[in-house]
N, CA, C and O of each residue as an XYZ file, in Angstrom:
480
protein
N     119.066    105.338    109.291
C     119.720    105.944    110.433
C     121.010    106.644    110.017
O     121.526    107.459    110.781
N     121.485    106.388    108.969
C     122.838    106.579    108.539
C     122.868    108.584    108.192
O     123.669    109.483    108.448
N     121.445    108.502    107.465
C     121.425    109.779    106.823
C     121.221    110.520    108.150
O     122.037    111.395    108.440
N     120.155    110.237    109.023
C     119.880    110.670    110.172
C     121.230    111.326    111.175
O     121.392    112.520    111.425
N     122.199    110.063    111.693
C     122.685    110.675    111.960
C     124.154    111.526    111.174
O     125.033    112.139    111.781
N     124.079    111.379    110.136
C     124.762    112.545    109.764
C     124.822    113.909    109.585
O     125.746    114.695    109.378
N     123.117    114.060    109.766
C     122.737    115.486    109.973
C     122.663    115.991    111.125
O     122.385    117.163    111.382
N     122.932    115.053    111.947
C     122.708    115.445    113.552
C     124.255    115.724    113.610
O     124.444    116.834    114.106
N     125.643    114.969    113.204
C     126.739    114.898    113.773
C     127.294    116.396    113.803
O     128.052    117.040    114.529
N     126.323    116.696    112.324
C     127.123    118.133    111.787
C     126.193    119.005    112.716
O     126.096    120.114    112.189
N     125.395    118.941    114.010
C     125.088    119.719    114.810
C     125.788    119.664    116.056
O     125.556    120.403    117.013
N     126.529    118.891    116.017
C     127.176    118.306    117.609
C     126.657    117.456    117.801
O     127.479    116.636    118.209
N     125.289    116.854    117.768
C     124.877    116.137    118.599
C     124.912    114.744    118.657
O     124.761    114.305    117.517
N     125.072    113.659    119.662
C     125.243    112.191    119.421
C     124.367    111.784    118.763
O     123.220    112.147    118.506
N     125.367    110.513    118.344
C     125.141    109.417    117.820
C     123.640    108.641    117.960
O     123.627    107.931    118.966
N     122.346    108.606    117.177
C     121.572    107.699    117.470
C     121.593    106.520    116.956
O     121.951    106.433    115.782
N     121.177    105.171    117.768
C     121.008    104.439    117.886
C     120.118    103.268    118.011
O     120.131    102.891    119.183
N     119.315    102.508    117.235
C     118.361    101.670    117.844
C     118.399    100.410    117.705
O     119.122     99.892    116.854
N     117.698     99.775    118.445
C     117.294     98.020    118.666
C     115.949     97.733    117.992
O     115.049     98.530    117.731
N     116.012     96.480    117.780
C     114.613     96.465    117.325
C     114.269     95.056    117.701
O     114.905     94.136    117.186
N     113.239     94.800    118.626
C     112.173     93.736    118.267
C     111.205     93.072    117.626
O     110.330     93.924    117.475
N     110.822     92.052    117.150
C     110.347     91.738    116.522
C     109.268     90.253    117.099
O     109.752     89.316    117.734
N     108.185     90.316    116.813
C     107.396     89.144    117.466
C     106.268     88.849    116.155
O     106.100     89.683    115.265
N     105.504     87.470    116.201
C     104.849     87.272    115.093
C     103.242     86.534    115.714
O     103.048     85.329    115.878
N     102.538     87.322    115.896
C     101.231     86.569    116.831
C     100.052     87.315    116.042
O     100.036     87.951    114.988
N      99.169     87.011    116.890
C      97.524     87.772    116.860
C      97.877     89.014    118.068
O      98.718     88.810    118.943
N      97.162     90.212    117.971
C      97.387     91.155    118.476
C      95.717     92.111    117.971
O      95.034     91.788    116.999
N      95.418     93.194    118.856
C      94.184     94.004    118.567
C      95.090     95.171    117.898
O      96.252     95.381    118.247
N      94.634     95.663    117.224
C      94.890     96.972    116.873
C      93.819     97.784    116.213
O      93.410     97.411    115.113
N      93.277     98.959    116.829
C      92.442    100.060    116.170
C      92.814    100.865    117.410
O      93.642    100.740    118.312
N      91.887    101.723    117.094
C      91.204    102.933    117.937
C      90.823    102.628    119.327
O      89.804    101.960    119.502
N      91.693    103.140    120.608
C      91.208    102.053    121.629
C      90.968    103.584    122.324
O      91.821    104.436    122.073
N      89.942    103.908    123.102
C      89.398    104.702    124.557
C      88.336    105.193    123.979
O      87.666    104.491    123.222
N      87.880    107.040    124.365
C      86.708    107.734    124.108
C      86.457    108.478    123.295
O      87.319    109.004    122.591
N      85.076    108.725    123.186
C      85.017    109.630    121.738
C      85.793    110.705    122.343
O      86.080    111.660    121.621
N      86.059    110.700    123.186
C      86.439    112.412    123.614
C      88.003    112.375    123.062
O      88.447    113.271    122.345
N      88.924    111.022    123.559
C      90.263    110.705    123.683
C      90.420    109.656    123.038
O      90.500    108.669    123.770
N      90.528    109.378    121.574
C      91.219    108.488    121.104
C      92.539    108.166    120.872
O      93.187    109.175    120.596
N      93.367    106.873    120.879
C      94.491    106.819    120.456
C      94.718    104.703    119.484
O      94.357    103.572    119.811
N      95.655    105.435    118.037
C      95.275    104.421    117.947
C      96.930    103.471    118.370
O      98.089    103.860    118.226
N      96.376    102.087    118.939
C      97.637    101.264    119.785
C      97.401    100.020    119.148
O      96.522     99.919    118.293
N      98.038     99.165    119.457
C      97.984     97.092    119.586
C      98.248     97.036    120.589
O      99.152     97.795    120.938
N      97.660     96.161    121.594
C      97.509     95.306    122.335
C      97.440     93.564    122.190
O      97.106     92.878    121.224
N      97.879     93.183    123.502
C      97.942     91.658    123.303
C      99.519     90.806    123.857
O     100.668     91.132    123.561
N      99.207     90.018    124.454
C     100.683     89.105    124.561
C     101.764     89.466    124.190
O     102.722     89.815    124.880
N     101.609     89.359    122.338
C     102.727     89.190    121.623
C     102.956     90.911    121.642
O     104.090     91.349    121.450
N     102.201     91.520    121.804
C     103.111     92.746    121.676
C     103.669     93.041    122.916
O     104.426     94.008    122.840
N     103.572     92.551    124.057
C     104.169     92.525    125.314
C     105.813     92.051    124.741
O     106.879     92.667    124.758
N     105.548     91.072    124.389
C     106.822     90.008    124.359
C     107.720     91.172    123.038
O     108.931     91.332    123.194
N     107.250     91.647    122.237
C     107.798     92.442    121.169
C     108.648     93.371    122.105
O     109.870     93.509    122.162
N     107.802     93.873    122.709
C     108.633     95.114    123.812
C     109.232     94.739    124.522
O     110.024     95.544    125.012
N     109.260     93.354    125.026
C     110.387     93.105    125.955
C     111.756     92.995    125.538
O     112.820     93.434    125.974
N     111.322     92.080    124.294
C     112.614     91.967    123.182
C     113.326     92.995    122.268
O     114.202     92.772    121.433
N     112.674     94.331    122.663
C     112.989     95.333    121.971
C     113.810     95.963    123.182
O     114.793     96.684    123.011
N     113.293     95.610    124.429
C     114.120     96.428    125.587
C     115.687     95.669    125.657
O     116.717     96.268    125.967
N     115.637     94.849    125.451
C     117.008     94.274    125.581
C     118.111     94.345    124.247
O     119.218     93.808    124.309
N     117.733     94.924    123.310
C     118.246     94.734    122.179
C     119.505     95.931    121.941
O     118.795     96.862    121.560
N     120.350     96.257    121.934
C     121.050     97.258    121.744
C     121.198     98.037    120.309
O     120.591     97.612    119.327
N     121.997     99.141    120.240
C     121.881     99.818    118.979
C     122.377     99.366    117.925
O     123.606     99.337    117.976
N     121.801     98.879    116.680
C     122.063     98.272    115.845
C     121.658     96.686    115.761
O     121.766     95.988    114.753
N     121.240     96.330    116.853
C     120.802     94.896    116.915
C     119.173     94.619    117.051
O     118.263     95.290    117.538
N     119.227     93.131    116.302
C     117.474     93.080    115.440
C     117.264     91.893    116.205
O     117.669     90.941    115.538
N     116.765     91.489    117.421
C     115.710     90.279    117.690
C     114.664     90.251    117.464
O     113.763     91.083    117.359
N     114.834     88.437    117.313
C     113.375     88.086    116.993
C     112.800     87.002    117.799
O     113.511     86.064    118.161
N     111.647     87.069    118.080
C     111.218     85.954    119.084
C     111.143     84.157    117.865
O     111.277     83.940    116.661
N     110.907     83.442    118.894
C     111.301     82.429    118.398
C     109.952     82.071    116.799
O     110.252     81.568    115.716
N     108.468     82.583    117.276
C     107.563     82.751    116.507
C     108.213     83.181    114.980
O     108.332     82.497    113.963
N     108.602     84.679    115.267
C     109.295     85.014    114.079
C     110.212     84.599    113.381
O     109.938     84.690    112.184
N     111.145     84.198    113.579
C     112.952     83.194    113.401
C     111.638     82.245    112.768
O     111.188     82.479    111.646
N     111.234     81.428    113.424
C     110.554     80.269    112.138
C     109.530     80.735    111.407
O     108.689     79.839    111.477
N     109.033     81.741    110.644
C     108.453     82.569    109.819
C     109.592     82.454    108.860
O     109.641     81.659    107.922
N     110.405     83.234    109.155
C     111.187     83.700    108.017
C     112.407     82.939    107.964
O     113.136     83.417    107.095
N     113.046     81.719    108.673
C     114.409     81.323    109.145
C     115.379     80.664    107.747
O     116.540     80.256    107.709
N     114.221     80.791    106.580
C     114.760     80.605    105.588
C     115.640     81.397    104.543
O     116.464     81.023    103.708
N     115.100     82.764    104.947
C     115.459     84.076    104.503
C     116.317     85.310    105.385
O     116.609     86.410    104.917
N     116.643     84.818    106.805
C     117.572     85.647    107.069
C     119.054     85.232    107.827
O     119.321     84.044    107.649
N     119.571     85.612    108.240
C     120.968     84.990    108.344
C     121.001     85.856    109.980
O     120.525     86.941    110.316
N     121.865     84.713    110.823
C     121.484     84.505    112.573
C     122.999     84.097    113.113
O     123.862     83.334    112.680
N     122.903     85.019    114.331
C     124.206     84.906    115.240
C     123.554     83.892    116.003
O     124.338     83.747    116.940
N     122.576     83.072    116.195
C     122.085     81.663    117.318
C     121.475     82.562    118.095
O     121.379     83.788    118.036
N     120.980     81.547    119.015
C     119.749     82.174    119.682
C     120.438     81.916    120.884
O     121.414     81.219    121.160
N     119.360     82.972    121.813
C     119.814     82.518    123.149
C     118.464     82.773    124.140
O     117.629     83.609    123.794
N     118.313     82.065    125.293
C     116.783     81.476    125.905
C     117.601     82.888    127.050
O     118.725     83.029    127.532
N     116.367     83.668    127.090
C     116.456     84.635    127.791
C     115.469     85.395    128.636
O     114.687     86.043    127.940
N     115.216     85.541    130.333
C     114.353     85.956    130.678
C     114.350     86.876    131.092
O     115.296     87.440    131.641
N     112.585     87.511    130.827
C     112.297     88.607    130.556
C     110.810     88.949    131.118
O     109.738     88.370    130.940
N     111.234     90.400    132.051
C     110.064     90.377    132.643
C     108.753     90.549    132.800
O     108.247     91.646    132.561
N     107.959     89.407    133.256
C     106.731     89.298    132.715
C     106.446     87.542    132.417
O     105.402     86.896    132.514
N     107.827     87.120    132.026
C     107.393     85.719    131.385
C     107.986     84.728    132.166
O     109.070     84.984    132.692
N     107.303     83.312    132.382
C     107.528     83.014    133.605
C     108.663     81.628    133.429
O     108.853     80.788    134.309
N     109.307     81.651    132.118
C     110.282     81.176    131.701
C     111.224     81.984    130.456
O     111.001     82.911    129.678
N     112.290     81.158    130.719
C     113.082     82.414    129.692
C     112.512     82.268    128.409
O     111.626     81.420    128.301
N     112.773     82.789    127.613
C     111.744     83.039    125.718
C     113.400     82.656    125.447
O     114.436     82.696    126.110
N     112.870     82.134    123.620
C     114.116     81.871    123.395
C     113.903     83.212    121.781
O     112.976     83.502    121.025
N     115.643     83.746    121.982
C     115.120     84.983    121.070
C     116.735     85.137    119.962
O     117.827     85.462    120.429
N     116.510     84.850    118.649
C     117.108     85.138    117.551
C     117.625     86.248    117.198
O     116.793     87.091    116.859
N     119.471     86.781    117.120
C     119.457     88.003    116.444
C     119.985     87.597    115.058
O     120.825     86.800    114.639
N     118.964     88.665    114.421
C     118.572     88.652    113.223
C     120.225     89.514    112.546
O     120.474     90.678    112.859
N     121.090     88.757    111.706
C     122.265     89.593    111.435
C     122.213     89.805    110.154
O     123.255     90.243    109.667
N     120.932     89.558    109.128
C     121.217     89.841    107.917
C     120.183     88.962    107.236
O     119.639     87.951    107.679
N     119.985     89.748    105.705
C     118.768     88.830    104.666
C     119.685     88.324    103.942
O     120.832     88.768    103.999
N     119.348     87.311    103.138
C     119.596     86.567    102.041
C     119.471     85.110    101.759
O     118.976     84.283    102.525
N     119.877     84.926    100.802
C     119.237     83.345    100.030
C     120.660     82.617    100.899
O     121.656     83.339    100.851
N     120.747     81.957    101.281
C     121.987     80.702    102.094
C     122.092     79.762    101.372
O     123.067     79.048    101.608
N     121.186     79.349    100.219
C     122.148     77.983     99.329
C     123.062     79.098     98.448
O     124.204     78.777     98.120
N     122.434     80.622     98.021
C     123.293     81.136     97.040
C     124.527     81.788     97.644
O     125.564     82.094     97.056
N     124.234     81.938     98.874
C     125.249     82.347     99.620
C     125.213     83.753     99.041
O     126.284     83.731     98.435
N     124.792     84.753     98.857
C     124.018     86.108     98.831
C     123.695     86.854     99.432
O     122.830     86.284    100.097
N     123.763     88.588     99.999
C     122.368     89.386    100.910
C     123.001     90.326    101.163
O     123.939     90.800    100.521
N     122.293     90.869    102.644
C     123.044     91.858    102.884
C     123.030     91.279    104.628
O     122.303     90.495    105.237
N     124.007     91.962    104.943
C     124.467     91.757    106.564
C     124.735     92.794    107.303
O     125.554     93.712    107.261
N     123.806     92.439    108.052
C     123.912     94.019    109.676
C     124.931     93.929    110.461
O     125.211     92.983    111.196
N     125.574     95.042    110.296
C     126.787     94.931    111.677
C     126.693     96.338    112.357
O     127.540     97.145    111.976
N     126.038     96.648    113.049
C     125.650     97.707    113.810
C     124.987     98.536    112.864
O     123.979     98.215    112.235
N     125.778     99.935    112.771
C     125.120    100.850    111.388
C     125.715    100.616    110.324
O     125.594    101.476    109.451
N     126.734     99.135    109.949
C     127.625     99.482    108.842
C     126.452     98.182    107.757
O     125.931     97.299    108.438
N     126.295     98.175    106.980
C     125.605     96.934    105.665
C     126.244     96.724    104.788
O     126.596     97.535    103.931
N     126.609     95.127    104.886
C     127.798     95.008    103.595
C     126.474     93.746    102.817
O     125.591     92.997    103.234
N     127.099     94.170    101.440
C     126.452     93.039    100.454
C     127.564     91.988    100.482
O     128.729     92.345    100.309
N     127.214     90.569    100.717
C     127.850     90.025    100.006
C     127.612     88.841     98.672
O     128.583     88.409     98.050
């Protein structure tokens, strides 16, 4: 995004920005409608819940549903979670932002702070 928007700034134009969700399930994905009109999508739950968690996420910030956070909770580094509802689900989800990779016994990685990435 960095390079991105620097080529935009030098046009005038704002600042982009994104969020990102993240979910870890079973999901369909191919070729879904007619021979006439294909498109290819995923479908399924978890990609519901991906998009929900992607709608709430602001620019520069990475959630993860709780599925994902214990996938990887060994390997990335977390501002805490918070149980949050979201529509569609008929209790709040509990959802992880993701602030950075690295090893935590070496105390190592890199860390997200909006668009800025510091190693430490």
């Amino acid at each position: 995004m960095a390079s991105v928007n620097a080529e935009i700034k030098g046009r005038g134009l704002p600042e982009l920005l994104m969020g990102i969700g993240l979910s870890t399930g079973e999901a369909v994905a191919g070729n879904i409608g007619s021979q006439t009109r294909l498109k290819y999508s995923v479908i399924g739950r978890i990609v519901n819940l991906a998009a929900r968690i992607e709608g709430i996420a602001s620019g520069g910030q990475i959630f993860a549903s709780e599925a994902t956070f214990e996938e990887v909770r060994d390997t990335v580094l977390t501002d805490g979670h918070l149980n949050v509802k979201l529509k569609g689900m008929s209790r709040p989800v509990p959802i992880h932002e993701i602030t950075g990779i690295g090893d935590k016994k070496l105390q190592r990685g890199i860390r997200v702070n909006g668009n800025s990435v510091t190693a430490y």
